[in-house]
C-alpha positions in Angstrom: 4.4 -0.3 20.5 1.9 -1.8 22.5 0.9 -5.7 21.7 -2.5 -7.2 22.2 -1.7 -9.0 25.5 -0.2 -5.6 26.8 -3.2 -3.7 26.5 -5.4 -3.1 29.9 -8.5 -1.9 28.6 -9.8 -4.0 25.1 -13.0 -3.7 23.2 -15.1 -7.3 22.6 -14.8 -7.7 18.3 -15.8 -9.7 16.0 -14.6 -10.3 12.2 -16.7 -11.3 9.5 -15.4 -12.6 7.0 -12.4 -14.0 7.3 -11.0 -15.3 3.0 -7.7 -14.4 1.9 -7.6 -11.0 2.8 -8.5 -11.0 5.9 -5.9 -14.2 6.8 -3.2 -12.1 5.4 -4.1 -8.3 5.9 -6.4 -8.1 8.9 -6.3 -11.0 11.4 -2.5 -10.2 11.6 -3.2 -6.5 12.8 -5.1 -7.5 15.3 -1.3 -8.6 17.3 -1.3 -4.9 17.3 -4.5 -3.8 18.5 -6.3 -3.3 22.1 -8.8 -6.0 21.1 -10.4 -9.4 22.4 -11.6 -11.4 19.2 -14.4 -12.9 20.9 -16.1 -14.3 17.5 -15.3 -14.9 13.6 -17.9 -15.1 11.4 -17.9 -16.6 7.6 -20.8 -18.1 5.3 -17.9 -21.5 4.6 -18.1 -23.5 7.9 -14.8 -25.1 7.5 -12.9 -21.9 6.8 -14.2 -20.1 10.0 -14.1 -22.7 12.0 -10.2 -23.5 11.2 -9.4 -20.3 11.9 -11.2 -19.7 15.1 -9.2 -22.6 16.2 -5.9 -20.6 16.1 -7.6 -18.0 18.8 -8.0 -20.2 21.9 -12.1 -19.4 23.7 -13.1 -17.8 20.3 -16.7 -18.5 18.9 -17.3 -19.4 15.2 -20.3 -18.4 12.9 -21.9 -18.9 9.9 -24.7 -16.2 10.0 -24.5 -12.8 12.0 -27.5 -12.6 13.1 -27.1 -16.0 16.0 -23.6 -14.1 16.5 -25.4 -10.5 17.5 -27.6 -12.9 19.3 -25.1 -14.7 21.6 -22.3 -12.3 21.4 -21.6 -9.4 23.8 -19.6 -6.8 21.2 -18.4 -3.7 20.7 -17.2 -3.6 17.4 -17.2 -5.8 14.2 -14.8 -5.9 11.5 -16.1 -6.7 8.2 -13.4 -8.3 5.2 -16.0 -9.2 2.8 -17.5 -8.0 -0.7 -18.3 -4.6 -1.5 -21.9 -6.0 -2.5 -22.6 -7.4 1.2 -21.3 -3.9 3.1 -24.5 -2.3 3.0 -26.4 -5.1 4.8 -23.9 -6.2 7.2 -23.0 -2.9 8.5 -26.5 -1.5 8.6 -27.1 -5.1 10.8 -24.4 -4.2 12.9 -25.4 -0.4 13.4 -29.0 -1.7 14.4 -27.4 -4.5 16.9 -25.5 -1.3 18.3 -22.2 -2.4 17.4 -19.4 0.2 15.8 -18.4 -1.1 12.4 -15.2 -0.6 10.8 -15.4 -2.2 7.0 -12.9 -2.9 4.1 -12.4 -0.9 0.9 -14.8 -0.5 -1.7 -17.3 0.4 1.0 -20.2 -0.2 -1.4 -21.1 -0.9 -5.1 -23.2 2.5 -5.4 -23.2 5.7 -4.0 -26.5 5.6 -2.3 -25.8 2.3 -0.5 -23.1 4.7 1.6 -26.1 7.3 2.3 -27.9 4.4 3.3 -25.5 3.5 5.4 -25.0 6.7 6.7 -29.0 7.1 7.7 -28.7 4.1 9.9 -25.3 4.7 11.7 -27.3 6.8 14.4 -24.6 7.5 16.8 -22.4 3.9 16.0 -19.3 5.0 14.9 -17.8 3.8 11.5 -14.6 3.8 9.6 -13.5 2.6 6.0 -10.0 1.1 5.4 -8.8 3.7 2.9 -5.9 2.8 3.7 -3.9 5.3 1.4 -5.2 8.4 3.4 -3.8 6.5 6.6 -0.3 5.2 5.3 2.4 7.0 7.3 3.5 8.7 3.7 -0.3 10.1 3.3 0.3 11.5 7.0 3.8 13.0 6.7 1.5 14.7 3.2 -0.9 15.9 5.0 1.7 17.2 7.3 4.1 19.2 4.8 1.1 20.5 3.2 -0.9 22.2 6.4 2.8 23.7 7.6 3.3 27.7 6.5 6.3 27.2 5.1 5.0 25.3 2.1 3.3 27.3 1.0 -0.2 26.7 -0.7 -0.6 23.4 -2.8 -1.6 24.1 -6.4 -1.8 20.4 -7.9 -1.6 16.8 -7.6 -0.7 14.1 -10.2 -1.0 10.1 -9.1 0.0 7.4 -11.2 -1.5 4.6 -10.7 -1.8 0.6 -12.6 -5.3 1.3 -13.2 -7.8 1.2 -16.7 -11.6 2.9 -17.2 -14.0 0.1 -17.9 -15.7 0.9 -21.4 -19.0 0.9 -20.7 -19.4 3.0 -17.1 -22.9 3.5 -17.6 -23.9 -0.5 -18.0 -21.2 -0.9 -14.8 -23.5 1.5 -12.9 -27.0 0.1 -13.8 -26.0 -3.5 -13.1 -23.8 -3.1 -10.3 -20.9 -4.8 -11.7 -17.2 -5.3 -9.6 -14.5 -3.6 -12.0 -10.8 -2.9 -10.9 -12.2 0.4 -10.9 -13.7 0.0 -8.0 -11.4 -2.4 -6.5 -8.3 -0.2 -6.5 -9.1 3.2 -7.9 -10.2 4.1 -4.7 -6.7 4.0 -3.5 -5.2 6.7 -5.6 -8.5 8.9 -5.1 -8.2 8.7 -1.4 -4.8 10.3 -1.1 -5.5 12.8 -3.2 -8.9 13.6 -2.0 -7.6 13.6 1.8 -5.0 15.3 0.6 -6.4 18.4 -1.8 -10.0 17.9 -0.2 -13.3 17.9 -1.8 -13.9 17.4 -5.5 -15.7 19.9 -7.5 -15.6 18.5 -10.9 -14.4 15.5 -13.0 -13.6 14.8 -16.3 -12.3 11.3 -17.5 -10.1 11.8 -20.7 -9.8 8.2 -22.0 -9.0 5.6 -25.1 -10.8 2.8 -26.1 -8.0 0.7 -24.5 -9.2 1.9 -21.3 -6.1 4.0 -20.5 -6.2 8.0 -20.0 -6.1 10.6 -17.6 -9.1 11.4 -14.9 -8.7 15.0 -14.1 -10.3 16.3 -10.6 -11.0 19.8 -10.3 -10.9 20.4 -6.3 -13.3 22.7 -5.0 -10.3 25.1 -3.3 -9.2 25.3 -6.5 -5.9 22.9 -6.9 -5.5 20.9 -10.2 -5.6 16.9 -9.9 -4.2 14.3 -11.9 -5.0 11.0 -12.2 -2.6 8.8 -15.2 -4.1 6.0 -15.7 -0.8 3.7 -16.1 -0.2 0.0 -17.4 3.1 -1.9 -16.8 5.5 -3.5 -14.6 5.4 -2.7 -10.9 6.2 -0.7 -9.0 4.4 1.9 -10.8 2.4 3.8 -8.3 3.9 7.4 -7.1 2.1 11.0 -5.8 3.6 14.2 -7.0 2.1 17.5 -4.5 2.8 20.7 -5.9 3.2 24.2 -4.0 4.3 27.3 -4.3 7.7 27.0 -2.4 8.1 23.1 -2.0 6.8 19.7 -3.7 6.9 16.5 -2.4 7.3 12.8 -4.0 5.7 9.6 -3.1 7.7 6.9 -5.0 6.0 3.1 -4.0 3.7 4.1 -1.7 7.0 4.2 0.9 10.0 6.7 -0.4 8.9 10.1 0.3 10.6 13.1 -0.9 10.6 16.7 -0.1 12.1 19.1 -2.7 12.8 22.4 -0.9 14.5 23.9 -4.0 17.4 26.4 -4.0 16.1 29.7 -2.5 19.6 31.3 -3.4 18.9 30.6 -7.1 19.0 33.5 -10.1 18.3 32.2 -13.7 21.4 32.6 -15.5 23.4 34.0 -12.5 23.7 31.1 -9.3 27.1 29.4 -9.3 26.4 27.4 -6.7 23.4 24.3 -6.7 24.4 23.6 -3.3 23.6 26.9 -0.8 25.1 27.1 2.4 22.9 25.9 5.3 20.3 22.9 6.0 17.2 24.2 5.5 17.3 23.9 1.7 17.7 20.9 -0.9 15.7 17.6 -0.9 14.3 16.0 2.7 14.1 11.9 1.8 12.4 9.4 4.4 12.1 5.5 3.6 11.9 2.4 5.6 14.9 0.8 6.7 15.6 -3.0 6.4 18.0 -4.2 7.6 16.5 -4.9 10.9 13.3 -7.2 12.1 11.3 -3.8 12.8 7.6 -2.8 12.3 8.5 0.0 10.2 9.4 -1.5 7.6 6.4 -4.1 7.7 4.0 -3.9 5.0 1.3 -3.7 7.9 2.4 -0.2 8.8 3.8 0.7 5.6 0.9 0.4 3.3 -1.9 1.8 6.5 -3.2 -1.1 7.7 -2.3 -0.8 11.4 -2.8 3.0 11.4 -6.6 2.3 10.1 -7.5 -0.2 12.4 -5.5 1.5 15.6 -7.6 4.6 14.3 -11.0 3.4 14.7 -9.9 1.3 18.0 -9.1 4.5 19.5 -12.4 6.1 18.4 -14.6 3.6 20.0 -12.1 3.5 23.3 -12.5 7.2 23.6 -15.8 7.6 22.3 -15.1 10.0 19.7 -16.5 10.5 16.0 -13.6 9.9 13.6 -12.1 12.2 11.7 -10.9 10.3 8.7 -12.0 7.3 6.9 -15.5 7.9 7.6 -18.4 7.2 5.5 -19.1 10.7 4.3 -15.2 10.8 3.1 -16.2 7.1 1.6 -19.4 8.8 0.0 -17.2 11.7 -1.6 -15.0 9.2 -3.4 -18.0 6.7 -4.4 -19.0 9.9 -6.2 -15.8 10.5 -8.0 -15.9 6.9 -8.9 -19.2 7.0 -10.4 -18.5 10.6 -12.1 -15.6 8.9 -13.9 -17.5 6.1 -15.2 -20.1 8.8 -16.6 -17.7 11.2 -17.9 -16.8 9.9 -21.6 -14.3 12.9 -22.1 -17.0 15.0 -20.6 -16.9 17.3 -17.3 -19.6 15.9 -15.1 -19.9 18.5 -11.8 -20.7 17.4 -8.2 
C-alpha cells in the first residue's frame, strides 16, 4: 500500500459535496489515493469551510463555477444527489476536468446519455461500488477461468421493495430506495453476467417480489426482493462445474463439488486430492489491517484507486463507466414499468 504522502506524481482534485457521506465514505479514501485536494466545494458555507480546515492550504467553495475559475484541476469528485449529477458533471466535463461521481449517477436514463454527449474525451467513472468490491473481482475472476465452466444463473438477495406506482416515480422524478440501493445488487450481476436483454418485475402490493433479468448471453438472473434483519444481502453464481457464494458482501465461497461422485454408488464425500470441495476467503480481524476495513471491503478504495489510475495513465476506463451506468439506469426504469410484465431492451 502506498499512502497519499508517499505518492510522487498526484493529480490536483476537488470534492463537491462534502455531507455525511462523503465525511465518512470518501474524504477517508482519499489517505489512500495519489491525490492533492486542492478545493472542497458545498452549497452550506459552514460545513465546507470546517472541513477544508482539517486539509492544511485547501480552498473552500460554495459554487463551482468561482472554483473552475480559480482552481487549476484535474479531477473532481462529486458526493451529492442523484438530481444535481447531470449539471455538475456536464460543468466539470466542459471546464475539462475528469469526473468521477457517486451512485445513483442520475434520476433518468437520458440525463446519463446526456452526460455521455458532453464527456468528449474527459474521462468518467461511477462508484458502483459492488462491481469493484474485491468479492465482485475474485467473481469476475472464477467466472472467466476454463475450469468453471460456463455460468448459467445468478440469484441476489437483497433488503430491497418495488415502489407501487413506477410509472408516477418516472414522470416526476421522485428518489425511491429503488434507486438509492437497487443499483447495488444490479451492478454485480450485470458486471457479472453482462448486458441485460429483458426484465420482468414479478411483485405484491407490499412491494416485495422477484425482478427477473434475462441476460442477452443467455444466463438466468435473479433478483429476491428481501425484507428483514441484516445481514441479508448474498450472490449465488451458477455454472456448469462450479458455483460460487457471496454471503455479506465479504465471505466468498467456491463450491467445486465432488467430481468422484455416482448417485447411489460414492462412499466417500471427501475424494482424495485438493483440487475438489469448497474454496472459502473472508477478511481476517484480528489485526489493525486494510483488509478487513470497510473501505476496501465494500469497493470504495478499489473505485476511487480505479479512476485515479485512469486519469494518471490517460486511459478510458473499463468499468464503472457511464455507459455501464446507463445499462443499469435502464434496468431500473424497466423494473418500475414492468407490473408482472416483460418489458425488452
Amino acid at each position: 500500500m502506498t499512502y497519499q504522502r508517499d505518492f510522487e506524481r498526484k493529480l490536483n482534485v476537488a470534492i463537491i459535496g462534502v455531507g455525511s457521506h462523503c465525511y465518512r465514505n470518501i474524504l477517508p479514501v482519499m489517505n489512500y489515493l495519489p491525490v492533492t485536494i486542492k478545493a472542497l466545494c458545498d452549497k452550506d458555507e459552514a460545513l465546507v469551510k470546517a472541513a477544508a480546515g482539517q486539509y492544511g492550504q485547501c480552498s473552500y467553495y460554495t459554487d463551482s463555477s468561482d472554483m473552475y475559475d480559480k482552481e487549476p484541476l484535474d479531477a473532481v469528485f462529486l458526493a451529492v444527489s442523484p438530481q444535481a449529477h447531470p449539471k455538475l458533471a456536464i460543468q466539470a466535463f466542459e471546464a475539462g476536468v475528469h469526473v468521477w461521481m457517486e451512485k445513483p449517477v442520475a434520476m433518468r436514463a437520458s440525463e446519463v446519455e446526456d452526460m455521455i454527449a458532453h464527456r468528449k474525451d474527459r474521462i468518467a467513472v461511477v462508484g458502483l461500488k459492488k462491481a469493484f468490491m474485491p468479492a465482485a473481482q475474485k467473481a469476475l475472476e472464477v467466472v472467466h477461468s476454463p475450469q468453471y465452466g460456463g455460468l448459467n444463473s445468478i440469484l441476489a438477495v437483497y433488503p430491497m421493495t418495488l415502489p407501487e406506482d413506477g410509472r408516477d416515480i418516472l414522470a416526476h422524478r421522485k428518489f425511491h430506495n429503488w434507486l438509492g440501493n437497487g443499483c447495488h445488487p444490479l451492478a454485480l450481476m450485470m458486471a457479472v453476467g453482462g448486458k441485460v436483454a429483458a426484465v420482468t418485475a414479478h411483485k405484491q402490493s407490499s412491494g416485495n417480489g422477484t425482478l427477473l433479468l434475462d441476460f442477452a448471453n443467455g444466463v438466468a438472473g435473479s433478483f429476491h426482493l428481501a425484507r428483514g434483519p441484516q445481514p441479508v444481502e448474498s450472490y449465488s453464481l451458477f455454472a456448469d462445474k462450479w458455483h460460487m457464494h457471496i454471503d455479506n458482501s465479504m465471505k466468498v465461497t467456491l463450491q467445486r463439488g465432488n467430481p468422484e461422485f455416482r448417485y447411489g454408488e460414492t462412499t466417500n464425500y471427501i475424494p482424495s486430492g485438493f483440487d475438489s470441495g469448497a474454496i472459502v476467503w473472508e477478511p481476517q480481524n484480528c489485526l489493525a489491517t486494510l483488509e478487513n476495513k470497510a473501505l476496501f471491503t465494500q469497493g470504495f478504495y478499489h473505485e476511487l484507486m480505479y479512476f485515479c489510475e485512469c486519469v494518471l495513465h490517460n486511459q478510458l476506463p473499463q468499468k464503472g463507466t457511464l455507459e455501464f451506468a446507463l445499462e443499469i439506469m435502464q434496468v431500473y426504469e424497466a423494473a418500475l414499468l414492468s407490473d408482472n410484465k416483460t418489458i425488452y431492451l
